[in-house]
C-alpha positions, 0 to 999 in steps of 0.5 A, a space after each residue: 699135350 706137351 713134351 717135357 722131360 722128367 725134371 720139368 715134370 717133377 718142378 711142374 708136380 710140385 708147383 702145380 701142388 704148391 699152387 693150390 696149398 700154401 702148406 707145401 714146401 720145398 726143402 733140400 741141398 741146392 734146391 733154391 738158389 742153384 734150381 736144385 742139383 739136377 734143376 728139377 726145381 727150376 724157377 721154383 724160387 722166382 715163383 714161390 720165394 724163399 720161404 717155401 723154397 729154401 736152401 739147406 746146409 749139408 746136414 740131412 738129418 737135420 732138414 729131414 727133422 725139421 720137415 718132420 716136425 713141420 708136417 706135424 705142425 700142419 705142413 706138407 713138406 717136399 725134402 729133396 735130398 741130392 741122392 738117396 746115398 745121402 738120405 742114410 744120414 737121415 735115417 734115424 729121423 726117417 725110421 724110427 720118427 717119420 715111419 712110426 709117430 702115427 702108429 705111436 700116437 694112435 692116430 692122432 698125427 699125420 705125417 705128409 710128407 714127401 722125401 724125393 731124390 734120385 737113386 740108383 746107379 748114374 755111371 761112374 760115380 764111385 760105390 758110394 754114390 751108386 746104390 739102391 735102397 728101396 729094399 731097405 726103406 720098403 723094410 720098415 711099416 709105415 712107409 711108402 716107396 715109389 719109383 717111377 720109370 717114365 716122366 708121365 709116371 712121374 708127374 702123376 705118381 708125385 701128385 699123388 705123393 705131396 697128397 698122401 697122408 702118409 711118409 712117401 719115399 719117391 726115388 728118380 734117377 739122375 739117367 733118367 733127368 733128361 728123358 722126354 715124353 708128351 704130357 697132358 696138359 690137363 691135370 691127371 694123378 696115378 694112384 700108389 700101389 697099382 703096377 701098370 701093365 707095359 706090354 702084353 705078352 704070352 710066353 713069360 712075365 718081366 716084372 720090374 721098376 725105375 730106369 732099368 725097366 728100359 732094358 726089358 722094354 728093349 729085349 721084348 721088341 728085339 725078341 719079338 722079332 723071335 716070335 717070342 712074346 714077353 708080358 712087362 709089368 712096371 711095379 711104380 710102388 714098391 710098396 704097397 706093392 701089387 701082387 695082383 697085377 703079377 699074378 694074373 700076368 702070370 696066370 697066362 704066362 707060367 713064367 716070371 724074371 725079376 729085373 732090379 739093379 739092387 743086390 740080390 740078398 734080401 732084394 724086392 725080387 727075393 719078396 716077390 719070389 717068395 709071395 708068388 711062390 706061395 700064392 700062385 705056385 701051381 701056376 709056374 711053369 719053370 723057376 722064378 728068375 731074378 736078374 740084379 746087380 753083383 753083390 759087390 758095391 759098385 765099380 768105377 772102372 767102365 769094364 767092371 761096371 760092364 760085368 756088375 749091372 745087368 745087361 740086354 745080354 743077361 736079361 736075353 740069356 736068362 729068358 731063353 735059359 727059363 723059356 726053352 728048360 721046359 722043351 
């Protein structure tokens, strides 16, 4: 075991990959020369040079195009973009290309490749650099959505990515670029689309993914201390997404609160209401709780911020409010 952070992980996933396939490469803003905005590229160029580690101009929709045409070509490539906020630029070639080809070719062309960058809120970074967009990548078919919540995650779940057939959307977080955590040293994958099981709990069922996980990781051990008992379930795909992991949880607990720092309308937490009241209904015990960010776009001033991203103390309000409504 070694301890790393979560960027040295995302440089070892790629290089580790890169080693063994000469087809993958890396390409985005910053990621050569500058060892990549968050340096989770670091020494990646000294490795592999400057023909699978290459700088871009300011212009994703044109090195998203250009990754695009070279998986169709036999490549396997890894486009970073600095934030996901960035990668809507992109989204012509991302949507209506790299989405659907395989579909429109009947099979016929594979599409490899791995868009990877962080999301999310990161602090007082202004509205336009502090949103969410799984919901919307998760939107379209063709499409594979992954955000991991720990730097073990992310090692294994990136593997998996740069392996897959398929177009992969991995979104990190710049909060969570210095997180550490003891890695195996031996080579290990986490396959997409199964949710891991972070705490056993009885009396209700957290279901959440990426940085703010850490929140209800939080309020379960402050809880506990409350003898009340809270089952936490780590999506790390949103798509394909594992309704089976929930519910089960929810078999037992009766309960379920959604925590995501998206807006609310048309959120993954509104998918997963709506599958779950379907499917396992008979099985609640209460309504289903979702906890996101305001439907407003993201403050900068500290004490607005406060008031628009979910807090330990939302998080522990709505849980008494669902757990004690039916006494």
């Amino acid at each position: 075991m070694k301890k790393m952070t979560f960027r040295e992980v995302i440089a070892a996933a790629m290089s580790e990959e890169m080693r063994k396939d000469k087809t993958i490469y890396l390409m985005g803003e910053e990621v050569a020369e500058y060892n990549g905005a968050y340096k989770a590229s670091k020494g990646m160029l000294k490795e592999f040079g400057s023909k699978r580690i290459i700088d871009t101009p300011i212009s994703e929709l044109g090195f998203s195009g250009i990754g695009i045409g070279s998986a169709l070509n036999g490549c396997r490539p890894i486009i970073e973009y600095m934030t996901f906020n960035f990668s809507l630029v992109a989204m012509d070639q991302i949507i209506n290309n790299a989405a659907k080809i395989r579909q429109m070719s009947g099979g016929q062309w594979k599409i490899p490749i791995v868009f990877r960058g962080p999301t999310g809120f990161a602090g007082q970074l202004g509205a336009t650099h502090s949103q969410s967009f799984e919901s919307w990548y998760a939107n379209c078919p063709g499409l594979k959505i992954v955000i991991p919540s720990n730097p073990y995650d992310a090692k294994g779940l990136l593997k998996s990515s740069i392996r897959d057939n398929d177009v992969v959307i991995f979104m990190e977080s710049e909060q969570m670029y210095g997180d550490k955590m003891m890695i195996p040293i031996k080579e290990y994958t986490i396959p997409l689309g199964i949710a891991n099981l972070k705490k056993k709990g009885n009396d209700l069922t957290i279901v959440s993914f990426g940085k703010i996980i850490k929140i209800a990781l939080e309020v379960a051990l402050e809880l506990e201390k409350k003898n009340i008992s809270i089952e936490i379930i780590d999506l790390r795909t949103i798509k394909p997404l594992d309704y089976n992991t929930i519910i089960n949880s929810i078999k037992k607990t009766n309960k379920l609160l959604i925590l995501e720092e998206a807006w609310p309308f048309a959120s993954i937490a509104s998918e997963i209401t709506y599958v779950i009241q379907q499917e396992a209904f008979d099985y609640l015990d209460a309504p289903i709780k979702r906890i996101t960010v305001q439907d407003t776009p993201a403050p900068y001033a500290k004490n607005l911020i406060e008031k628009w991203y979910p807090s330990k103390k939302d998080l522990i309000e709505n849980i008494m409010n669902i757990i004690y409504s039916q006494e």
